[in-house]
VOTORDO-823973 format. One record per residue (C-alpha): residue number from 1; residue in one letter; x, y, z. Coordinates in steps of 0.5 Angstrom, whole numbers, plus 500, padded with zeros to 3 digits. Example, Ala and Ser with C-alpha at 12.3 -4.5 7.8 and 13.67 -1.06 7.14 Angstrom:
<1,'A',<525,491,516>>
<2,'S',<527,498,514>>
//
This chain:
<1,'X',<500,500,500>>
<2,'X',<503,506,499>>
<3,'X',<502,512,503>>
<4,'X',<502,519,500>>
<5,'X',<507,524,504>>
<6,'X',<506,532,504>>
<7,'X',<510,538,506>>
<8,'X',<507,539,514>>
<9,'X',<510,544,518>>
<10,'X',<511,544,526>>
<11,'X',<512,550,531>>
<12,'X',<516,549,536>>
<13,'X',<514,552,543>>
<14,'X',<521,554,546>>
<15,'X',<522,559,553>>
<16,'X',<525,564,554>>
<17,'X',<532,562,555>>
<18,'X',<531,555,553>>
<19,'X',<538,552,549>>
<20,'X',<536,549,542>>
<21,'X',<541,544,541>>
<22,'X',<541,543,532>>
<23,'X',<544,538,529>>
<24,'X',<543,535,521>>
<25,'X',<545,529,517>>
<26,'X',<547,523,522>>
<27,'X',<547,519,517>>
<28,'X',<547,512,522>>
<29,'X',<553,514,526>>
<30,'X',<551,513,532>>
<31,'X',<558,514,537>>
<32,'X',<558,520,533>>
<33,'X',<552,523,536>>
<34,'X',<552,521,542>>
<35,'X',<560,524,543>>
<36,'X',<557,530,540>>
<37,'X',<551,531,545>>
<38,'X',<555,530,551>>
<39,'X',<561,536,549>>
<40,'X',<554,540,548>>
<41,'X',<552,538,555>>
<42,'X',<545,536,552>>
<43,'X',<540,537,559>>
<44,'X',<535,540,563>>
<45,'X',<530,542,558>>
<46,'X',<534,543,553>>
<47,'X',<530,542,546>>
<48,'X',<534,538,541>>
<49,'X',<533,539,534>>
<50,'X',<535,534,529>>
<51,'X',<534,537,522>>
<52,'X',<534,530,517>>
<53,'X',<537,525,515>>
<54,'X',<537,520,520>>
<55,'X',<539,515,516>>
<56,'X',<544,510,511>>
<57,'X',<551,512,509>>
<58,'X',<554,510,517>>
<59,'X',<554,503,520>>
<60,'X',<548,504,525>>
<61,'X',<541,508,521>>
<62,'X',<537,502,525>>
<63,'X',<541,503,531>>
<64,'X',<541,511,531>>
<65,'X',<533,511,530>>
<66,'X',<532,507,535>>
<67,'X',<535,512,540>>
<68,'X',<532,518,537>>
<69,'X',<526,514,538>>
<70,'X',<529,512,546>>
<71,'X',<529,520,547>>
<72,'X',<523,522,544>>
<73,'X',<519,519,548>>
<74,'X',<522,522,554>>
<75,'X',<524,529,553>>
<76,'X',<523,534,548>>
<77,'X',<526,532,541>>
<78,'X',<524,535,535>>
<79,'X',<526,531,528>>
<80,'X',<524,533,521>>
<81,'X',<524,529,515>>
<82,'X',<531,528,511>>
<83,'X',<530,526,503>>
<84,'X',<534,520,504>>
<85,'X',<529,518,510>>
<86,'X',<524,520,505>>
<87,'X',<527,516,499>>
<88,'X',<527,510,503>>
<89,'X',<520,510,506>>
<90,'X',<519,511,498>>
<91,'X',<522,505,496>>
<92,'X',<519,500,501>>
<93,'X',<511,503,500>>
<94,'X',<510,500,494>>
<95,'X',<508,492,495>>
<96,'X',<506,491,487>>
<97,'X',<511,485,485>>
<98,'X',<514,492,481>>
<99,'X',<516,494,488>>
<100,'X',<518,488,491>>
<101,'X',<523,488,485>>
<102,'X',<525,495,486>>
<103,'X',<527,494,493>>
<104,'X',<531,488,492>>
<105,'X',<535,491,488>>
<106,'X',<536,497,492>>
<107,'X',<538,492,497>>
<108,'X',<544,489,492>>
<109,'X',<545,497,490>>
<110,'X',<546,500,497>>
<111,'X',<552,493,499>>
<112,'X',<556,495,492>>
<113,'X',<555,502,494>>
<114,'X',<555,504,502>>
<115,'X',<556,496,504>>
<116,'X',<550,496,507>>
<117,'X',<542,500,509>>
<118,'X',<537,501,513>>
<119,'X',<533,495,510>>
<120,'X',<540,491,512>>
<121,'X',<540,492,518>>
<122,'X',<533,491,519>>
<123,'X',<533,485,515>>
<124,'X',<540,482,520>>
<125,'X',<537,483,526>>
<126,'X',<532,478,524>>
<127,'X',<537,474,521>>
<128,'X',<536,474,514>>
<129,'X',<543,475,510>>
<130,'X',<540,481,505>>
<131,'X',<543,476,500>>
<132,'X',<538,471,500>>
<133,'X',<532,476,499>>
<134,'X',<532,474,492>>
<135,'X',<525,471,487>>
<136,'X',<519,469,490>>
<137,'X',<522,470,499>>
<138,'X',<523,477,498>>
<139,'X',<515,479,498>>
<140,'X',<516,474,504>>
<141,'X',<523,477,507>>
<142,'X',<519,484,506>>
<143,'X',<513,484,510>>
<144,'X',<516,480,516>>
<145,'X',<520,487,516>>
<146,'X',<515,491,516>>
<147,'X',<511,489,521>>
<148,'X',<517,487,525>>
<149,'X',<519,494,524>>
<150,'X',<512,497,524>>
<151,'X',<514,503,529>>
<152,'X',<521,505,526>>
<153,'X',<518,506,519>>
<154,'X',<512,510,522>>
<155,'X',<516,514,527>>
<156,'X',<519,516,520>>
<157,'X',<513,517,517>>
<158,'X',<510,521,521>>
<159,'X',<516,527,521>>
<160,'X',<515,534,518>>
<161,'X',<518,538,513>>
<162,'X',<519,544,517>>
<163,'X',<520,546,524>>
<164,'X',<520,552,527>>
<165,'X',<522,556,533>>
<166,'X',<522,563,535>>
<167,'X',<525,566,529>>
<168,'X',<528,560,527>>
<169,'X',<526,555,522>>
<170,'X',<529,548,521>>
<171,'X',<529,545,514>>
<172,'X',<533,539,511>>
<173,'X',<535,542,505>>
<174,'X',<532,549,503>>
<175,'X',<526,553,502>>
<176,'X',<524,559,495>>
<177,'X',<519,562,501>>
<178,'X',<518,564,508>>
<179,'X',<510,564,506>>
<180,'X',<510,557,509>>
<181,'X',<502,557,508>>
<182,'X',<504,557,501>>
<183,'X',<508,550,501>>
<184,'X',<503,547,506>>
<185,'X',<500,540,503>>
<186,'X',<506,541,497>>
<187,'X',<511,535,495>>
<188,'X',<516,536,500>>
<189,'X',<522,533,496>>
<190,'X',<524,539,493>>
<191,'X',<525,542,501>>
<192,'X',<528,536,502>>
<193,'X',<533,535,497>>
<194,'X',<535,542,496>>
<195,'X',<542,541,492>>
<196,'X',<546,547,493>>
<197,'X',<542,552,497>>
<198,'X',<546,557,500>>
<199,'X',<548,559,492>>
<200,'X',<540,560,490>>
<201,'X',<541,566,492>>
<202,'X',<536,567,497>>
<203,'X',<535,572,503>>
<204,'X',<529,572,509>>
<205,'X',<527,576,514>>
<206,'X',<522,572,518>>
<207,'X',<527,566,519>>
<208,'X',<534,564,520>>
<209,'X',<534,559,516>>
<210,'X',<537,553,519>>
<211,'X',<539,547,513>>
<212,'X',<543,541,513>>
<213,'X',<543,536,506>>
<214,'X',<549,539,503>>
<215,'X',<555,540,505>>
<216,'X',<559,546,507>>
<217,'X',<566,544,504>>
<218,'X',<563,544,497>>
<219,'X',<560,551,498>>
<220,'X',<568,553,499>>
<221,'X',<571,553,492>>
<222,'X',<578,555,496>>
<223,'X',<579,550,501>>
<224,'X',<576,543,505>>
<225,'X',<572,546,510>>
<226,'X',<566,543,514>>
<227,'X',<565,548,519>>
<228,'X',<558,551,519>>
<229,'X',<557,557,514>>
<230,'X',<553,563,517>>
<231,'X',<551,568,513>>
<232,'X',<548,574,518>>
<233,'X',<545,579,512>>
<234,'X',<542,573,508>>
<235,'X',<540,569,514>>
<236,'X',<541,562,512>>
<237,'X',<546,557,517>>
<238,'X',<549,552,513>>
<239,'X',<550,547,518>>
<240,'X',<552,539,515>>
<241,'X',<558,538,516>>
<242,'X',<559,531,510>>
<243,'X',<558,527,516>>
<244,'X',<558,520,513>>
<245,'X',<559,522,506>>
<246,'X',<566,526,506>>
<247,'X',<573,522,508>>
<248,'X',<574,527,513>>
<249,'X',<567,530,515>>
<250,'X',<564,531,522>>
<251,'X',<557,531,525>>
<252,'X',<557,539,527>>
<253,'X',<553,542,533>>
<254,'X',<548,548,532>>
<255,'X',<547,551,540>>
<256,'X',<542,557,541>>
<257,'X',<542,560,547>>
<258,'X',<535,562,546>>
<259,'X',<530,562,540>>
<260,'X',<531,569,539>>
<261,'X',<538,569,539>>
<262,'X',<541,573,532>>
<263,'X',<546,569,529>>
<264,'X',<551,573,532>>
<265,'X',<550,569,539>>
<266,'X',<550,561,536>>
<267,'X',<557,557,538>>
<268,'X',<557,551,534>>
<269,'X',<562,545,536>>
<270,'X',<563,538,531>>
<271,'X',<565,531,533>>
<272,'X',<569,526,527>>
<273,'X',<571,520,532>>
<274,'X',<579,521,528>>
<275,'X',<584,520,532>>
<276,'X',<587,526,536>>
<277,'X',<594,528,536>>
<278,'X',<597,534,540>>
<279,'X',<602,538,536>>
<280,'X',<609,540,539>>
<281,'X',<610,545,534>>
<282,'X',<608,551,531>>
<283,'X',<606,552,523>>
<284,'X',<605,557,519>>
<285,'X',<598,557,514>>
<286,'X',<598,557,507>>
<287,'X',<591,558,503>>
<288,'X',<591,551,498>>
<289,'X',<593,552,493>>
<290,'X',<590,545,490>>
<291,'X',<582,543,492>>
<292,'X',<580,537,489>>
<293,'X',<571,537,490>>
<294,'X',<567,530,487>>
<295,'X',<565,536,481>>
<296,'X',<572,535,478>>
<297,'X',<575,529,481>>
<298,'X',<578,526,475>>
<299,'X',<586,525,476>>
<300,'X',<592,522,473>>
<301,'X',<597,518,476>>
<302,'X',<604,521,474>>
<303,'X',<609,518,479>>
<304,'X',<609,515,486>>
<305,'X',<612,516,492>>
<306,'X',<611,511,498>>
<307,'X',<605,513,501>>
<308,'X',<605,520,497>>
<309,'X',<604,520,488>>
<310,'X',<605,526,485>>
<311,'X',<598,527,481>>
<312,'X',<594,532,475>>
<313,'X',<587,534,475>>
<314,'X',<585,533,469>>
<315,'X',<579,538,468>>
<316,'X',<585,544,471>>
<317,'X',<592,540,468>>
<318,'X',<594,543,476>>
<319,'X',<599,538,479>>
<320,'X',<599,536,487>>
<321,'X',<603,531,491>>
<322,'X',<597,527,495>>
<323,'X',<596,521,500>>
<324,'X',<596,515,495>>
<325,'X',<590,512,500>>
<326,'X',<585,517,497>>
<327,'X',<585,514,490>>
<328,'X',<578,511,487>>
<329,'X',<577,507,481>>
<330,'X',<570,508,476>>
<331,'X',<572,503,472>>
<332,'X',<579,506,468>>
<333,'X',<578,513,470>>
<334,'X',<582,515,477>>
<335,'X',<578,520,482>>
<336,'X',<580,523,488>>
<337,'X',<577,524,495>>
<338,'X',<575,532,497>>
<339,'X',<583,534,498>>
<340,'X',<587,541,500>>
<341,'X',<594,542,500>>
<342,'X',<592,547,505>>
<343,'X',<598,549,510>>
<344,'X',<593,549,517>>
<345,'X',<596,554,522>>
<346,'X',<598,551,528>>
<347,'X',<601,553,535>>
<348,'X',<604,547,539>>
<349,'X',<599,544,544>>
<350,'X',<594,545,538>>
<351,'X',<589,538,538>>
<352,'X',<588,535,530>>
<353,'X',<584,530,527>>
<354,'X',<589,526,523>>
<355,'X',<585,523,517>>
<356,'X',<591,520,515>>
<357,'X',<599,520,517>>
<358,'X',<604,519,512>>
<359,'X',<612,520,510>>
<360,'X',<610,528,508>>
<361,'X',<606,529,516>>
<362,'X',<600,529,517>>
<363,'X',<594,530,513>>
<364,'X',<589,532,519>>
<365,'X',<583,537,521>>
<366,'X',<583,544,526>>
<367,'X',<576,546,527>>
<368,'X',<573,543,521>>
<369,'X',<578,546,517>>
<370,'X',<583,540,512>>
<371,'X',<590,541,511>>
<372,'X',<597,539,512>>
<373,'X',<602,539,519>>
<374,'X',<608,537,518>>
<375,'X',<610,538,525>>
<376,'X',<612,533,529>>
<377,'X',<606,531,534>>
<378,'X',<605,526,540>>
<379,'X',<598,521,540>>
<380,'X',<592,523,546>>
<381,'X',<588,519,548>>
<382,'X',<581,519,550>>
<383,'X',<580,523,558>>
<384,'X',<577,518,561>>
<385,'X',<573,519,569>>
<386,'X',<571,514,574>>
<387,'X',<566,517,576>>
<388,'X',<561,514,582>>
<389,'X',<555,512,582>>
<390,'X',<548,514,578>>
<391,'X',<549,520,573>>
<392,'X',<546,527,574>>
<393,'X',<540,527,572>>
<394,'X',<541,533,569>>
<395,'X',<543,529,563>>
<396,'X',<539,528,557>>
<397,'X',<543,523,552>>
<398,'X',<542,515,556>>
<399,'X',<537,511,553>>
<400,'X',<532,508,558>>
<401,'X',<536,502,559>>
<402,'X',<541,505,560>>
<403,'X',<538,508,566>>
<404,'X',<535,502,569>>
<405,'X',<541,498,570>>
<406,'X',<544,504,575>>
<407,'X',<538,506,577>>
<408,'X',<537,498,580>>
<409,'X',<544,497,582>>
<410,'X',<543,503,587>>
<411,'X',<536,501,589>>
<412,'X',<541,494,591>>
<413,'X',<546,499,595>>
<414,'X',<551,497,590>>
<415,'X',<557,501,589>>
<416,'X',<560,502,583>>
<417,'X',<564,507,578>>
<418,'X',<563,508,571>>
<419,'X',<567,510,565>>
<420,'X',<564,516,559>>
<421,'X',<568,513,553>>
<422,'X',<567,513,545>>
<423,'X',<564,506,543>>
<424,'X',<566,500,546>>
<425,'X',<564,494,540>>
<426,'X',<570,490,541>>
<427,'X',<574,487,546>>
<428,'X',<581,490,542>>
<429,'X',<577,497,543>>
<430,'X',<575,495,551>>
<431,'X',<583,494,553>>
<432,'X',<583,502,553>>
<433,'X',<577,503,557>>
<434,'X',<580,497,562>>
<435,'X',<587,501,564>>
<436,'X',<582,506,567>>
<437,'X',<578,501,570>>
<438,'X',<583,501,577>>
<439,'X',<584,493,576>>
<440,'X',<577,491,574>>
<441,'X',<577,486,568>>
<442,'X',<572,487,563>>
<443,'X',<568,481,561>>
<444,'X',<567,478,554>>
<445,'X',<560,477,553>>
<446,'X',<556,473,549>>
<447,'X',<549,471,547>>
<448,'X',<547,465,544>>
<449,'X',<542,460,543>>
<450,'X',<540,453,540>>
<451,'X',<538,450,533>>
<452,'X',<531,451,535>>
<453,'X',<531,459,538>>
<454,'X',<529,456,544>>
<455,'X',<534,457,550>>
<456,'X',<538,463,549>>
<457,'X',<544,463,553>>
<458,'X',<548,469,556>>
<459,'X',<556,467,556>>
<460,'X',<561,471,561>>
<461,'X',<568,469,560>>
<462,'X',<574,473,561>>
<463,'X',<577,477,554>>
<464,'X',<583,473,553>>
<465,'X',<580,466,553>>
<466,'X',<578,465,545>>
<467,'X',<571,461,545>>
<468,'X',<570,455,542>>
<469,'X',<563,452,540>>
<470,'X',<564,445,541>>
<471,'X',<567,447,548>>
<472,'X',<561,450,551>>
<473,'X',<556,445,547>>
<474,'X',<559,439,551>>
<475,'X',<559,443,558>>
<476,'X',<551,445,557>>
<477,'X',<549,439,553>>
<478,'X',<547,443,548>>
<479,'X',<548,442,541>>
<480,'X',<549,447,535>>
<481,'X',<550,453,539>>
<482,'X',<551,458,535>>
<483,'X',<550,467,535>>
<484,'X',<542,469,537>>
<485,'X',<540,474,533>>
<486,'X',<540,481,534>>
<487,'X',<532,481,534>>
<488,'X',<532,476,540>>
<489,'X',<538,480,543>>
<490,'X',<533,486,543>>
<491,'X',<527,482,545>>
<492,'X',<530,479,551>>
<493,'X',<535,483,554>>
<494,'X',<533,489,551>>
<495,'X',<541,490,547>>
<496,'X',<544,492,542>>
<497,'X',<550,488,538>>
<498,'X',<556,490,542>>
<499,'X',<553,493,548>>
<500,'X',<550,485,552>>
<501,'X',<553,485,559>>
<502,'X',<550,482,565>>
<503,'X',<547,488,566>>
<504,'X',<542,487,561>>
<505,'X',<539,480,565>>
<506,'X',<535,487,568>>
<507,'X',<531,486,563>>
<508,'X',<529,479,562>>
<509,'X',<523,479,567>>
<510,'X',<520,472,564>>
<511,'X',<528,468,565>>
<512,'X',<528,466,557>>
<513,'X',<536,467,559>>
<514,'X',<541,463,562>>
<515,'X',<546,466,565>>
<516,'X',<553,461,564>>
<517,'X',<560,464,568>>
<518,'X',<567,461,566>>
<519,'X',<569,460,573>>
<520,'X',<575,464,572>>
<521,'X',<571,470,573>>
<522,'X',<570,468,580>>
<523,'X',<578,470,582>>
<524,'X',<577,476,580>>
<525,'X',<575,482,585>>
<526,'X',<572,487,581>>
<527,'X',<570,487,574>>
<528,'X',<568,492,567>>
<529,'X',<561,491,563>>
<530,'X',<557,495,559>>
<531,'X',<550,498,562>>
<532,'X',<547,496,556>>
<533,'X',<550,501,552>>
<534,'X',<557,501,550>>
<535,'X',<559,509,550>>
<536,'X',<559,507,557>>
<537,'X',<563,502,562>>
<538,'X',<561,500,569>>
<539,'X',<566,498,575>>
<540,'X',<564,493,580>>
<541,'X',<565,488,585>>
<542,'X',<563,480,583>>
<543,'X',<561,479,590>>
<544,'X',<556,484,589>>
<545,'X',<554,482,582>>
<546,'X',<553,475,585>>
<547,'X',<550,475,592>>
<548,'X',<546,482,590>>
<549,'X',<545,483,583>>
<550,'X',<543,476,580>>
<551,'X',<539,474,586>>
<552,'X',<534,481,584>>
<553,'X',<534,479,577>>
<554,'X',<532,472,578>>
<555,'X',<538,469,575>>
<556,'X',<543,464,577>>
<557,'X',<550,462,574>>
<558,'X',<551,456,571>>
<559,'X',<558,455,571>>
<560,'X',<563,453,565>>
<561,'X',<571,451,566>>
<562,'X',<573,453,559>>
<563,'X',<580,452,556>>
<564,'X',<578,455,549>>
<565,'X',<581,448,546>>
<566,'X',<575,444,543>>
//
């Protein structure tokens, strides 16, 4: 059935001195969001504004939706719609075999080209390969996702095209008019794939006119910038900063101290996620004298050194020297990634971005701005607090679950520290976080399940054991163990993939998951988990886990005595 979509318009009710925290075009980067939030100290009653394009291009658009979601219910959040949150709504409406074949080749169209969708995501979270999405199962494949992600696919649905607030009005992609009663019930695609706005030559008076949609670097003819552009006398404020889509793009942050503050009074602060170095000498700036934009692209390799290659832009015949790692193929044609040989200016204690390091120095961002260092510079790693207890409650960018786990161990009486970190996925990415954790071990946790998918397990062993499915099969007496599904891990323990800790057993009220512990972990003192999310840590004692935890949630460890032989 396909639903018809129109332009709608919602005004935001905003108080006097209430901060408006703008941010456009996450494009399923949910670390970088979360990261961002917190240096924008999103909480009180701050409004958070979220200007289209939730999803695709990054690895998380499931995830990234569902946490906007998590924080709508709650708190006052206000997402308008992006075109490519519109394109995909187009793509999955039309139920005709004709749709069905158009959607199945969007699936093998989007792995070839951003490795990966928001129907991807959705499609493996139920276990289903997309590569099996193919003849007379796909209508099939289809209509499971659609009712398993009924609410998802209607919170997209239902966003507006247009927010305001006080003097300001928030749009994906731009506006021809502040008369917005004339855009009303319009087709809201020319609002929200709006190429080029700040160029149209538009100028308002009513509003501030806040857009995302096209990125500010290619507004920049002279160099590789994705700061915001404010333009006071137009009123317009271009504000995406390439996140997802740009090799060195960032997701900025827009802060309004009041909605109606001039353009004179916004600050703005950007997270990429690159990793940080410090640099221990000064540099002098020098303009590009190359900017290489996806418009004219093409080069050609005329020598090579190490990791460097000296180029020539075929439209311009200019010649440069850049990173060989910055090169695409289109078939026989070379093209090259959005490139500057700016010379940033820098003062030593500066922090940069470093998008790549090579033999020429490193090729790295400071406030949004590309270019070269060629100083020497030493690595920062990230500032990790152990802090006590449960967070303010000022904040405003945990997910519910996250809030239940520190919520209950304080109820217990408890004690446990935490730790605010970057995205912790992996157990490489753990080690870090575990220095900071003061002798606390952190776990490798599994969730597992039968053949059937009918007993689901929830494995803690320590990190360095490697695991063996045969191992743990013989121990349980449960043959074919294999990984659960990320639908039964949201299900059951309300978790994500990569964030499944003991932690969720606060979630499985009906015990459709046993607790299985290497008895290994039973000599340690203290050990490290996520709080069902793993932008953050928790450090506790095993004793409390086991004679407070476990009895609160109704679960008891079975235990395990693995070697990690088969």
């Amino acid at each position: 059935m396909i639903h018809e979509i129109k332009t709608t318009i919602q005004r935001i009710e905003a108080k006097p001195g209430q901060r408006l925290l703008v941010v456009s075009d996450i494009h399923g980067h949910l670390d970088r969001l979360i990261q961002l939030l917190r240096q924008m100290d999103y909480g009180g009653d701050d409004l958070l504004i979220l200007v289209g394009d939730l999803i695709e291009k990054g690895p998380e658009s499931l995830r990234v939706l569902q946490y906007v979601m998590d924080l709508a219910q709650r708190q006052p959040v206000y997402v308008s719609m992006g075109n490519v949150d519109l394109g995909r709504l187009l793509k999955v409406e039309d139920d005709s075999p004709e749709g069905v074949a158009d959607w199945v080749g969007f699936l093998g169209w989007a792995e070839r080209v951003w490795g990966g969708s928001l129907f991807h995501e959705m499609l493996a979270d139920m276990g289903i390969p997309a590569g099996q999405v193919t003849g007379e199962r796909a209508a099939e494949y289809r209509s499971h996702m659609l009712v398993q992600f009924h609410d998802e696919l209607e919170f997209l649905r239902s966003r507006p095209t247009i927010l305001t607030a006080g003097r300001y009005l928030f749009v994906h992609g731009g506006i021809p008019t502040e008369e917005l009663q004339t855009l009303e019930g319009t087709d809201p695609a020319a609002y929200l794939k709006n190429d080029n706005f700040w160029s149209q030559g538009y100028a308002f008076q009513k509003y501030v006119v806040v857009t995302g949609h096209w990125p500010t670097c290619l507004y920049r003819a002279d160099k590789e910038d994705v700061s915001p552009l404010f333009d006071r006398e137009r009123q317009i404020l271009c504000i995406d900063g390439g996140n997802g889509l740009k090799r060195g793009g960032q997701l900025n942050g827009i802060i309004l101290p009041d909605c109606q503050t001039g353009i004179e009074g916004i600050s703005w602060t950007g997270y990429d996620g690159f990793p940080l170095v410090e640099a221990l000498e000064g540099q002098a700036g020098r303009d590009s004298c190359v900017h290489i934009q996806y418009f004219e692209n093409q080069v050609e390799l005329l020598e090579q050194k190490g990791d460097m290659a000296l180029w020539r832009q075929i439209s311009s015949g200019r010649e440069f020297e850049g990173p060989v790692d910055w090169i695409y193929r289109d078939g026989e044609r070379l093209h090259y990634s959005d490139y500057a040989d700016t010379l940033l200016e820098v003062e030593p204690g500066n922090r940069l971005s470093v998008l790549q390091q090579t033999g020429a120095g490193y090729y790295c961002k400071k406030n949004g701005l590309i270019g070269w260092y060629r100083g020497m510079a030493r690595p920062v790693k990230q500032e990790l607090a152990l802090l006590s207890g449960v967070p303010n409650r000022e904040e405003r960018h945990r997910r519910k679950r996250e809030l239940a786990v520190y919520e209950l161990l304080d109820r217990l009486g408890i004690c446990f520290q935490r730790i605010d970190h970057a995205q912790a996925n992996t157990m490489e990415a753990c080690r870090e976080v575990e220095e900071a954790l003061g002798g606390a071990v952190v776990c490798k946790n599994l969730f597992l399940c039968n053949r059937q998918r009918t007993e689901f397990y929830l494995l803690m062993m320590p990190g360095d054991k490697l695991f063996k499915t045969r191992e743990l099969s013989a121990q349980i007496g449960s043959s074919r163990l294999s990984f659960g599904e990320a639908m039964y891990m949201e299900k059951y323990l309300c978790v994500s993939p990569g964030s499944v800790s003991v932690m969720c057993l606060t979630h499985d009220t009906e015990n459709r998951v046993r607790l299985l512990m290497d008895r290994d972990i039973l000599q340690w003192e203290y050990f490290g988990c996520h709080p069902c999310m793993n932008t953050s840590t928790i450090r506790m004692r095993v004793g409390d886990l086991l004679e407070k935890f476990l009895p609160a949630v109704g679960h008891a460890p079975r235990y395990v005595d693995l070697k990690g032989t088969d």
